[in-house]
FIMAR-383094 format. One record per atom (N, C-alpha, C): residue number from 1; residue in one letter; atom name; z, y, x. Coordinates in steps of 0.1 Angstrom, whole numbers, plus 5000, padded with zeros to 4 digits. Layout:
<sites>
 num residu atome   zz   yy   xx
 NUM      a    CA    Z    Y    X
...
</sites>
This chain:
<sites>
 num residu atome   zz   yy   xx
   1      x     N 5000 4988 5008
   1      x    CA 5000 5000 5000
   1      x     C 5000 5012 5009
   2      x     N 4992 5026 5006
   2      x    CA 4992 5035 5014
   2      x     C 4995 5046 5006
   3      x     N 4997 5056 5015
   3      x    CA 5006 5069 5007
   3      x     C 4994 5074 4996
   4      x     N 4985 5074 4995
   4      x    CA 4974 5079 4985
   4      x     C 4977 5072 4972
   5      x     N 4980 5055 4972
   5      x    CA 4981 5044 4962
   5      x     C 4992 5047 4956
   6      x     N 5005 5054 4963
   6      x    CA 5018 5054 4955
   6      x     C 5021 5057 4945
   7      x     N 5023 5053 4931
   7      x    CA 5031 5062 4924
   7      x     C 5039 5061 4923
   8      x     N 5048 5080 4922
   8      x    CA 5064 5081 4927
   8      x     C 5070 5078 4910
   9      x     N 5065 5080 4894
   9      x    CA 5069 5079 4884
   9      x     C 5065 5063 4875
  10      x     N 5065 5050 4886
  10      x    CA 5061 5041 4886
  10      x     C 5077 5036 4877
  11      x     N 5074 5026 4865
  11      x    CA 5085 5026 4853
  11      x     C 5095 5016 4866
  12      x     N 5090 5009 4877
  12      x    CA 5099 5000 4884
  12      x     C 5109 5007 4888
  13      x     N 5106 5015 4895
  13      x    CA 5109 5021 4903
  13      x     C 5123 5026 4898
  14      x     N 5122 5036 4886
  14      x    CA 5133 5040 4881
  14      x     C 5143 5031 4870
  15      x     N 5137 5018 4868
  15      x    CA 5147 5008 4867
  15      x     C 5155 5004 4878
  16      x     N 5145 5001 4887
  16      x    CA 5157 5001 4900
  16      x     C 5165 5007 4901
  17      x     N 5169 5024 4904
  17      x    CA 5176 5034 4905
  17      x     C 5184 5027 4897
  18      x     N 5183 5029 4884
  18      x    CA 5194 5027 4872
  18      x     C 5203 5015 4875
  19      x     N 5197 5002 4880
  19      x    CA 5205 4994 4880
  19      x     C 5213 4998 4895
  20      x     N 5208 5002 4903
  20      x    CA 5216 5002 4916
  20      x     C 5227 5010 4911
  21      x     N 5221 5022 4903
  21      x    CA 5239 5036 4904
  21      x     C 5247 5022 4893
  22      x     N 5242 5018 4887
  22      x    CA 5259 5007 4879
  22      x     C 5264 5000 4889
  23      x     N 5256 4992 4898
  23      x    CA 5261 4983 4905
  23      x     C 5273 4991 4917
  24      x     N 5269 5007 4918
  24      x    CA 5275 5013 4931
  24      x     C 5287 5023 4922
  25      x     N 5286 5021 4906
  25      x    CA 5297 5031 4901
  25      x     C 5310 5023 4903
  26      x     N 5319 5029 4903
  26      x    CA 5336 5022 4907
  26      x     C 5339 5023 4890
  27      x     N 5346 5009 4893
  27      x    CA 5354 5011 4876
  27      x     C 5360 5018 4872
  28      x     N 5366 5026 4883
  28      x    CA 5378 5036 4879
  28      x     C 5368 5048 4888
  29      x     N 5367 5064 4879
  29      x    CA 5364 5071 4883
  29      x     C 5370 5076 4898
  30      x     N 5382 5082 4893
  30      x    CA 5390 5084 4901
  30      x     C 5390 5079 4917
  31      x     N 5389 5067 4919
  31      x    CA 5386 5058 4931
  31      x     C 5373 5057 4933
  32      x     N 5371 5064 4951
  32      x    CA 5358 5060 4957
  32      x     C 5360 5048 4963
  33      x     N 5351 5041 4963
  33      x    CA 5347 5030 4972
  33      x     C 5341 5037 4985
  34      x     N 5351 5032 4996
  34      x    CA 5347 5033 5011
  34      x     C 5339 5023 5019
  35      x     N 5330 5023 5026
  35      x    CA 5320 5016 5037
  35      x     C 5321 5019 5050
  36      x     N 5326 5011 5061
  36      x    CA 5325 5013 5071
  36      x     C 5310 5010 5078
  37      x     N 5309 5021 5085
  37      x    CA 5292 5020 5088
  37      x     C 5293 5008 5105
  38      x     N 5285 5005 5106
  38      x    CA 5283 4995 5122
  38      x     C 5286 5006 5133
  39      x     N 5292 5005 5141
  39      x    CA 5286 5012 5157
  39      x     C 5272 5015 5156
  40      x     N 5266 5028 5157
  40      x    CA 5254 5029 5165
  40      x     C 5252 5021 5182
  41      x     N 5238 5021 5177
  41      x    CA 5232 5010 5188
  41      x     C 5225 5019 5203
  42      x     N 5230 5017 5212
  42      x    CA 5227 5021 5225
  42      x     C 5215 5029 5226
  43      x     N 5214 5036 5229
  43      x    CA 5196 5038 5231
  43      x     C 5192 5032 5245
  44      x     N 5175 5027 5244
  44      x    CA 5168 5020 5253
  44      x     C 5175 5022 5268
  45      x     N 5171 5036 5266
  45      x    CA 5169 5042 5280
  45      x     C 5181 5045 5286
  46      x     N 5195 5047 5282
  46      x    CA 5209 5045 5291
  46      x     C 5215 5031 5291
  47      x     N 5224 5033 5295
  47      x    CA 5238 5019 5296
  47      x     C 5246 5025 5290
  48      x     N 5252 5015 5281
  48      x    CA 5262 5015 5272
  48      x     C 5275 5026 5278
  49      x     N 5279 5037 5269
  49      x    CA 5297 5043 5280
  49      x     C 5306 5037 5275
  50      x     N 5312 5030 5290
  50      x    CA 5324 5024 5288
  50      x     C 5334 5038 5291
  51      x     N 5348 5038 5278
  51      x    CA 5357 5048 5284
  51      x     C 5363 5038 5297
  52      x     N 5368 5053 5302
  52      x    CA 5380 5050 5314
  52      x     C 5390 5043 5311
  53      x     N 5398 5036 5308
  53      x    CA 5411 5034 5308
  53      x     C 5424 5046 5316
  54      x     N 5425 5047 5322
  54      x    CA 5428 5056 5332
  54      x     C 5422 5066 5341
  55      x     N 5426 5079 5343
  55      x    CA 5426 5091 5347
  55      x     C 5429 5086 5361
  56      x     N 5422 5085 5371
  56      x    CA 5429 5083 5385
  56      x     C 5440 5102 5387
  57      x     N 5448 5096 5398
  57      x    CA 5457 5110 5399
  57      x     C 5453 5119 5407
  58      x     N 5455 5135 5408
  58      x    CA 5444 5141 5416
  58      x     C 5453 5138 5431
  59      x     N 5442 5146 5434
  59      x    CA 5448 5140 5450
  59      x     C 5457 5153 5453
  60      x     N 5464 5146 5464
  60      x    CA 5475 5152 5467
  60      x     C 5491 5151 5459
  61      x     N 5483 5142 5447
  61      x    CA 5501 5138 5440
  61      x     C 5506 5126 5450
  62      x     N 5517 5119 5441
  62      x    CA 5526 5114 5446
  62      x     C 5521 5095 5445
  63      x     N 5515 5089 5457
  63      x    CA 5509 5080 5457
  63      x     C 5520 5067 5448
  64      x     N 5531 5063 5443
  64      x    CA 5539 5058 5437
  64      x     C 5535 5060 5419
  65      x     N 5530 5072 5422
  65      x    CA 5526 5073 5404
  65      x     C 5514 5063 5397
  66      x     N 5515 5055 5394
  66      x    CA 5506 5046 5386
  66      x     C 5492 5054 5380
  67      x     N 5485 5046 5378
  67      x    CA 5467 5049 5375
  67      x     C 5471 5054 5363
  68      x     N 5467 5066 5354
  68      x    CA 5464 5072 5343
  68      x     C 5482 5075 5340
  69      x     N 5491 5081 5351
  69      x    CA 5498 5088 5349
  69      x     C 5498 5102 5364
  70      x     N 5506 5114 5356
  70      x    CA 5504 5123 5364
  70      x     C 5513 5124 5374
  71      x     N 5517 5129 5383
  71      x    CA 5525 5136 5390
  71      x     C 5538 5138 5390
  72      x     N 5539 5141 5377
  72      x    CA 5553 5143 5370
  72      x     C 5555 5132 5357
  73      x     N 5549 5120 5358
  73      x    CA 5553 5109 5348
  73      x     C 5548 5110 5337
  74      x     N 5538 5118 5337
  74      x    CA 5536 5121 5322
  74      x     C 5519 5116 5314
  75      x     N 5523 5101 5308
  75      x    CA 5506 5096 5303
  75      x     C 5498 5109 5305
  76      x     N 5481 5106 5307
  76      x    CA 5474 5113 5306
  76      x     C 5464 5104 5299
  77      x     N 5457 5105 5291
  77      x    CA 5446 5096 5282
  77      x     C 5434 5100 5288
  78      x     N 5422 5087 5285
  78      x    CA 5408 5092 5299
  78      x     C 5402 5103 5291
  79      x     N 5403 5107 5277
  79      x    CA 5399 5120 5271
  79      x     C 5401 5133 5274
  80      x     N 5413 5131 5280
  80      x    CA 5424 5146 5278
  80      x     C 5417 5152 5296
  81      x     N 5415 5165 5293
  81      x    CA 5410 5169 5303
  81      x     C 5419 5173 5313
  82      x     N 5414 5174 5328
  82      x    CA 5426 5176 5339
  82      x     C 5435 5188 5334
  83      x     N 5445 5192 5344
  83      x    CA 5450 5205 5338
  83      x     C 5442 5216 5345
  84      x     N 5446 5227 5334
  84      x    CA 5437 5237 5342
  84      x     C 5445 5248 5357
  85      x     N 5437 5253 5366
  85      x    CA 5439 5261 5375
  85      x     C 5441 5270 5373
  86      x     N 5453 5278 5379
  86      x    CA 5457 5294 5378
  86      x     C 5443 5305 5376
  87      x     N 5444 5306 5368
  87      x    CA 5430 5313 5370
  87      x     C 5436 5331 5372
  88      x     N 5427 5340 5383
  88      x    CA 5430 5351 5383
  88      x     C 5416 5362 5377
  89      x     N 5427 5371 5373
  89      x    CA 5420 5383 5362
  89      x     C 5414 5389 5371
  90      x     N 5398 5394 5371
  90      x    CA 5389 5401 5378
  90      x     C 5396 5418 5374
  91      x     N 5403 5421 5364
  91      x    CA 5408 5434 5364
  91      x     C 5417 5440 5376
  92      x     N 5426 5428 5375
  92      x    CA 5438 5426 5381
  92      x     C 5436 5428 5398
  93      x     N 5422 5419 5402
  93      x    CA 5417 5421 5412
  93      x     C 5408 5432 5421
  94      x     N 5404 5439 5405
  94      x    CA 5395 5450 5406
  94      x     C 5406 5463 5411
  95      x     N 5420 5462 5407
  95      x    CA 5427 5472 5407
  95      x     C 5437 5473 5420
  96      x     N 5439 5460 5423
  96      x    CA 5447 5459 5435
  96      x     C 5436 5460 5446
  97      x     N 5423 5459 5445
  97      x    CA 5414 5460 5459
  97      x     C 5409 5478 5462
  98      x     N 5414 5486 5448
  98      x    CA 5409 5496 5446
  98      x     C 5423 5509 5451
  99      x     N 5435 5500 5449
  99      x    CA 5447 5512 5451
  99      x     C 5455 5504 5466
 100      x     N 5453 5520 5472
 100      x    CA 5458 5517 5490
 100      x     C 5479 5507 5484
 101      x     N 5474 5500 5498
 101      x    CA 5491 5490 5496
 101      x     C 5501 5501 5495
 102      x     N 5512 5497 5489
 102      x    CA 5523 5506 5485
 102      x     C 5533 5508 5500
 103      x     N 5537 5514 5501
 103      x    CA 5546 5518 5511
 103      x     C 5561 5513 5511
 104      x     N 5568 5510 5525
 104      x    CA 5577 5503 5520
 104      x     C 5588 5516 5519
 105      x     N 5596 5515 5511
 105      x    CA 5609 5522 5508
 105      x     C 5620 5522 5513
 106      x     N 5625 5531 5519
 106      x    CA 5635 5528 5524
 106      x     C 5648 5529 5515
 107      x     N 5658 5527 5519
 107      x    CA 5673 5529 5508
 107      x     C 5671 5543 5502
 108      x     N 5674 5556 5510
 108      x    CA 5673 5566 5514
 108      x     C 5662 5572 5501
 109      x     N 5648 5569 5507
 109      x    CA 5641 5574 5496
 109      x     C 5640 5566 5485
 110      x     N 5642 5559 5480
 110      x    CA 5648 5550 5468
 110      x     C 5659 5555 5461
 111      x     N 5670 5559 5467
 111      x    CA 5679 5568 5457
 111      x     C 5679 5582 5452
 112      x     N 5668 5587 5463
 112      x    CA 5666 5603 5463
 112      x     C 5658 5604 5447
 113      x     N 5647 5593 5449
 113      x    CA 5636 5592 5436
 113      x     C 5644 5593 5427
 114      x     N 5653 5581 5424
 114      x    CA 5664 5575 5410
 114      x     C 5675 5587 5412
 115      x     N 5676 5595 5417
 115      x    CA 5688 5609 5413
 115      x     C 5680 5621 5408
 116      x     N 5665 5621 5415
 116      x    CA 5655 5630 5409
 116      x     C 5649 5625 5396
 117      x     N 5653 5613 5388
 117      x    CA 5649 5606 5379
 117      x     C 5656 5614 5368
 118      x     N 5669 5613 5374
 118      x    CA 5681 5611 5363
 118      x     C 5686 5627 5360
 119      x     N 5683 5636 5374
 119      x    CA 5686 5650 5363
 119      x     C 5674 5652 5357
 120      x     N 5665 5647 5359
 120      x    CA 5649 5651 5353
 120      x     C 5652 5652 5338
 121      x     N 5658 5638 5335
 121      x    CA 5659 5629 5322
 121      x     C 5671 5638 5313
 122      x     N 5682 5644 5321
 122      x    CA 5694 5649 5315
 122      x     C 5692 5660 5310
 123      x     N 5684 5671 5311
 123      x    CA 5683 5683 5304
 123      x     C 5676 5681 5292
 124      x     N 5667 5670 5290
 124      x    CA 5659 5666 5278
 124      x     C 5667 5658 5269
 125      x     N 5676 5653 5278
 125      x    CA 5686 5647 5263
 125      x     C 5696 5656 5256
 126      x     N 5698 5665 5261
 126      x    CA 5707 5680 5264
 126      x     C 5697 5688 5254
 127      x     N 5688 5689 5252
 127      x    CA 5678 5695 5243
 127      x     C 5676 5689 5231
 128      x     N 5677 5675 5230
 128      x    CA 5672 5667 5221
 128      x     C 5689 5668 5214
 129      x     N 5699 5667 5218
 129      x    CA 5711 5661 5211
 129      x     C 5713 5676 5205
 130      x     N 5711 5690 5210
 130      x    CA 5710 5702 5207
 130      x     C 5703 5704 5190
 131      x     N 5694 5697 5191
 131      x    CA 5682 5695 5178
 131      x     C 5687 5688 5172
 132      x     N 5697 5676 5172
 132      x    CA 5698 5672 5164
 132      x     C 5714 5676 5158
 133      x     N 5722 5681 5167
 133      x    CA 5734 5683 5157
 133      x     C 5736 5700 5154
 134      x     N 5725 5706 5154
 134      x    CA 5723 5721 5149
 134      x     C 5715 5717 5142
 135      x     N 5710 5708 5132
 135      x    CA 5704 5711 5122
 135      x     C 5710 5717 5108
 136      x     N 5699 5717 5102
 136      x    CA 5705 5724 5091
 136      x     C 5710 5716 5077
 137      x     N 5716 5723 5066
 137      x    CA 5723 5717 5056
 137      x     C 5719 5708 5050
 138      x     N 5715 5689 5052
 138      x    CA 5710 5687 5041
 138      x     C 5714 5684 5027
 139      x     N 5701 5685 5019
 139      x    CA 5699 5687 5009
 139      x     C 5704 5679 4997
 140      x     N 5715 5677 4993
 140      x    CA 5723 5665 4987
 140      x     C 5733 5673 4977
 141      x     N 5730 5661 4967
 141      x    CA 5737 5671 4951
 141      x     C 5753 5668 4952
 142      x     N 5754 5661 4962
 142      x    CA 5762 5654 4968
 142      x     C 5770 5655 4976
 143      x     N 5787 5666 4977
 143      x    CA 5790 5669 4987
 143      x     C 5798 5658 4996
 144      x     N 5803 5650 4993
 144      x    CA 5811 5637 5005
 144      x     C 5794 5635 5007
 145      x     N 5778 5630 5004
 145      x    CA 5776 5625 5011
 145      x     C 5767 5635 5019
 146      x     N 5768 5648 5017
 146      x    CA 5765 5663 5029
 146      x     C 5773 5663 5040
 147      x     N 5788 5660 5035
 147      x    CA 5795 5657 5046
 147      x     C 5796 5647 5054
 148      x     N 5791 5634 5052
 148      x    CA 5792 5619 5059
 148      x     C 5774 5621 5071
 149      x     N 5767 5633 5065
 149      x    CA 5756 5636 5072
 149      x     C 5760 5640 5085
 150      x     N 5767 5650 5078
 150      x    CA 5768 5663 5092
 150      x     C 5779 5662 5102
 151      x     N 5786 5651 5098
 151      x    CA 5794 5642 5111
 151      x     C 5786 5631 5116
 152      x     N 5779 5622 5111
 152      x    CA 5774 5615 5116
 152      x     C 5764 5623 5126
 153      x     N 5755 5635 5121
 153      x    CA 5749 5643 5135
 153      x     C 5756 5648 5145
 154      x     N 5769 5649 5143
 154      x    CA 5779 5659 5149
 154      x     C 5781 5650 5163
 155      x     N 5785 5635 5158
 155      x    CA 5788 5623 5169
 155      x     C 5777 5614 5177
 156      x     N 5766 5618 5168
 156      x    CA 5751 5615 5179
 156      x     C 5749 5622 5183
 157      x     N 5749 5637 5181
 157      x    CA 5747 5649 5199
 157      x     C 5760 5650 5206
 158      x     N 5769 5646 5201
 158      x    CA 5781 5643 5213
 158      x     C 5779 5636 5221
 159      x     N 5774 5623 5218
 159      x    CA 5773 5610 5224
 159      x     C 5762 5612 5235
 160      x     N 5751 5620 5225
 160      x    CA 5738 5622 5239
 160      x     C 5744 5635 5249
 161      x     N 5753 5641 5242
 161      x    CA 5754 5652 5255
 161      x     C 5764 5643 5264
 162      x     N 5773 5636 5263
 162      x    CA 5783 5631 5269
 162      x     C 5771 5618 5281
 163      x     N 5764 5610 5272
 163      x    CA 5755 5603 5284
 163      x     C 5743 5614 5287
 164      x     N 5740 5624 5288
 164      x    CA 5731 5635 5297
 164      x     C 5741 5639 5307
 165      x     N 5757 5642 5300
 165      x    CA 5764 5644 5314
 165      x     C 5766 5637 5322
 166      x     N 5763 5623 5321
 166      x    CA 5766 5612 5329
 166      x     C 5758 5607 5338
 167      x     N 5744 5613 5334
 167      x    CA 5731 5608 5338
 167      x     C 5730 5624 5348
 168      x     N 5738 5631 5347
 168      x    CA 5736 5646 5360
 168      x     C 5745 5639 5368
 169      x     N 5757 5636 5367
 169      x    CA 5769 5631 5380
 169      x     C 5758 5621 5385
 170      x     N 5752 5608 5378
 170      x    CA 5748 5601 5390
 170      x     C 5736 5606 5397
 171      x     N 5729 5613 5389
 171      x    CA 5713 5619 5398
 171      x     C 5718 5624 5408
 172      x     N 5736 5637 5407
 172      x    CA 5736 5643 5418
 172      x     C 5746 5637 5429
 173      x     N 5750 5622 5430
 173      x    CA 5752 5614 5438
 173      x     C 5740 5610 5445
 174      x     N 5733 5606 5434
 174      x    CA 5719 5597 5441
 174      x     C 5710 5604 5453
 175      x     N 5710 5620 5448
 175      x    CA 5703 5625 5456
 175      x     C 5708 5632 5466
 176      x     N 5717 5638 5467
 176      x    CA 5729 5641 5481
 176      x     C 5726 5633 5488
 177      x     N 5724 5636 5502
 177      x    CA 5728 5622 5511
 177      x     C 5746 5622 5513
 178      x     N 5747 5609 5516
 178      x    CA 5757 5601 5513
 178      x     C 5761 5602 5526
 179      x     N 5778 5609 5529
 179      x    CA 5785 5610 5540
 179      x     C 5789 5596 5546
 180      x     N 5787 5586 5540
 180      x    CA 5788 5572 5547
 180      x     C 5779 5569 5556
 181      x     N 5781 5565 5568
 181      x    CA 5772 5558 5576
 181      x     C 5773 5546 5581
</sites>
């Protein structure tokens, strides 16, 4: 028979159909029937892949460790890929080949910086704690809770002026040099 001869609305044909969907309907809707299909078959032209059983260990571990375990005892399956290498960031590299090496520090100028840090830092909290306990009345129909405001700002600019004082005593330790030798 040749593709010209066929007819595709041939009455066989679709009797077949018919009987096959009854014979392949499950009695119970609900429930599919499962088919395990065969292994595909090798192709001509390679050799069959056998898996590995084992991962040999990379070299340089610890020759006592058995075939398809690591270094540190731990299975490795022939699927599971090696571990990966540290890898470094081209930014990381781009930035450290681009800024000259840092200079070493002595004691000396290491405390000068950290006491020139710290009165820097103290006048601005001195400013800031200023702003906040000179504000103004707020707005509350409410006098206990106008008053529970304006103490609670009263003991957050104390607290910041008291650590900006603290943060001047050490900057002007840090930066004096130090009568010890």
């Amino acid at each position: 028979m040749s593709e010209g001869t066929i007819h595709l609305a041939d009455q066989d044909s679709a009797s077949d159909l018919d009987a096959a969907a009854r014979r392949s309907a499950p009695a119970d809707p609900d429930r599919l029937a499962t088919v395990r299909n065969p292994p595909p078959a090798p192709s001509p032209g390679r050799k069959p892949h056998v898996p590995a059983l084992a991962v040999p260990p990379p070299p340089g571990s610890s020759p006592q460790a058995p075939a398809g375990f690591t270094s540190d005892g731990a299975l490795r399956y022939a699927t599971e890929p090696p571990p990966a290498l540290p890898r470094t960031s081209w930014w990381r590299a781009l930035i450290t080949s681009t800024l000259a090496p840092p200079l070493p520090l002595d004691e000396r100028t290491l405390n000068r910086r950290l006491g020139l840090a710290c009165v820097l830092a103290s006048p601005l909290l001195v400013g800031l704690a200023l702003v906040i306990g000179l504000r103004g009345d707020p707005s509350t129909s409410s006098p206990t809770l106008s008053f529970a405001i304006i103490i609670a700002r009263a003991l957050l600019a104390l607290g910041m002026l008291a650590f900006s004082h603290s943060l001047l005593k050490m900057g002007e330790r840090l930066f004096t040099p130090s009568s010890r030798t």
